[in-house]
DOBA-469692 format. One record per residue (C-alpha): residue in three letters; x, y, z; residue number from 1. Coordinates in Angstrom, 1 decimal. Layout:
// DOBA-469692
["ALA", [X, Y, Z], NUM],
...
This chain:
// DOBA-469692
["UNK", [0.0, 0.0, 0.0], 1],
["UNK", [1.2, 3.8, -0.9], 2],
["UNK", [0.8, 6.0, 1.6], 3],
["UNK", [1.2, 10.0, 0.9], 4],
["UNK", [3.7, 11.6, 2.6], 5],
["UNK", [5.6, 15.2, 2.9], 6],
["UNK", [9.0, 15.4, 3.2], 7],
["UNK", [11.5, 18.7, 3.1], 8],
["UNK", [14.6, 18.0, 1.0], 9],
["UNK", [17.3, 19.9, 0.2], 10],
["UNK", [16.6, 21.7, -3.7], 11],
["UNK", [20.3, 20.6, -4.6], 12],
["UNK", [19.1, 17.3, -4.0], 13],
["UNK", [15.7, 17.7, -5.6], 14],
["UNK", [17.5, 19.1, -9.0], 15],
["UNK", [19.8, 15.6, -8.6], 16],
["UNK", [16.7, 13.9, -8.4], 17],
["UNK", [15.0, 15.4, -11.4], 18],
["UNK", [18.1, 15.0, -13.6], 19],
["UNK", [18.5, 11.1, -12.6], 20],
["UNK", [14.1, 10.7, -13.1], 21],
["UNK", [14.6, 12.4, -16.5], 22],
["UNK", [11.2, 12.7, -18.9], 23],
["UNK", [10.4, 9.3, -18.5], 24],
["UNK", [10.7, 8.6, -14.7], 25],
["UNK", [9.0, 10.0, -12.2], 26],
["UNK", [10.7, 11.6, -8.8], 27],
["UNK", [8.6, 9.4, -6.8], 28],
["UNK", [9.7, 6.6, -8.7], 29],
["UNK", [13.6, 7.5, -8.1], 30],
["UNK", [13.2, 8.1, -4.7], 31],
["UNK", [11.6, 5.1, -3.6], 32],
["UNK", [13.8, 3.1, -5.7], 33],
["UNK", [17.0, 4.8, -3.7], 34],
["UNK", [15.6, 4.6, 0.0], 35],
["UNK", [15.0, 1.2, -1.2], 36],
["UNK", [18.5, 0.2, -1.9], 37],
["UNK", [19.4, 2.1, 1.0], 38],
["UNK", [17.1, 0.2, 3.1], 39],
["UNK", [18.9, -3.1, 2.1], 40],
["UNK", [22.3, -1.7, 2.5], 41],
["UNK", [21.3, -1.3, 6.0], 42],
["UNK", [19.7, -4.6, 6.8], 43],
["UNK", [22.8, -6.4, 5.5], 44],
["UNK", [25.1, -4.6, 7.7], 45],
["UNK", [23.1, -5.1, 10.5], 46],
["UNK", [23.0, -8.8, 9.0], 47],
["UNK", [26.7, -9.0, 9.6], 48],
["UNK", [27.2, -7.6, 12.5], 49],
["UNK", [24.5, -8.1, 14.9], 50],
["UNK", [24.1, -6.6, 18.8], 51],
["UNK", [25.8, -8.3, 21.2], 52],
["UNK", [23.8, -10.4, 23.3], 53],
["UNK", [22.6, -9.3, 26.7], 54],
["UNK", [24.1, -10.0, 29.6], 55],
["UNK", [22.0, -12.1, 32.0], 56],
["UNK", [23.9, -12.0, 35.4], 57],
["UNK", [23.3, -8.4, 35.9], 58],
["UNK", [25.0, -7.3, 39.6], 59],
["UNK", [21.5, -7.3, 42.5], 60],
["UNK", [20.5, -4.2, 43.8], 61],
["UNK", [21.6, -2.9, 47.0], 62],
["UNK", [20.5, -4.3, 49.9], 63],
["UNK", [20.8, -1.4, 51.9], 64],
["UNK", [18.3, 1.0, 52.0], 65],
["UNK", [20.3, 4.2, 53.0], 66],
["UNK", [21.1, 6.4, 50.5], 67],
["UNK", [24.8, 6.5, 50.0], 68],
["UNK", [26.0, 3.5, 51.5], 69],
């Protein structure tokens, strides 16, 4: 599904845009097809490097109750 959506870009970038999209494409099309490719460049790297795992001793709290001890 497409949903409509306003976004502020820089007008260097816009004319970029427009001189990629050309008569035939439109800018919607180049867009999408860039944050697209972007999109997979990011889930690849995250791919490859994943978070470390978290740690499951974590130290217990306190047993004192005074504040500064």
């Amino acid at each position: 599904m497409r949903i409509r959506t306003n976004i502020i870009i820089e007008e260097e970038i816009l004319t970029k845009i427009d001189a990629i999209a050309g008569d035939k494409n439109k800018r919607t099309a180049v867009i999408q097809k860039a944050l697209l490719e972007f999109i997979a460049r990011e889930e690849k790297k995250a791919a490859k490097n994943p978070p470390p795992p978290e740690e499951t001793q974590k130290t217990p709290p306190s047993k004192n109750k005074r504040a500064g001890v």
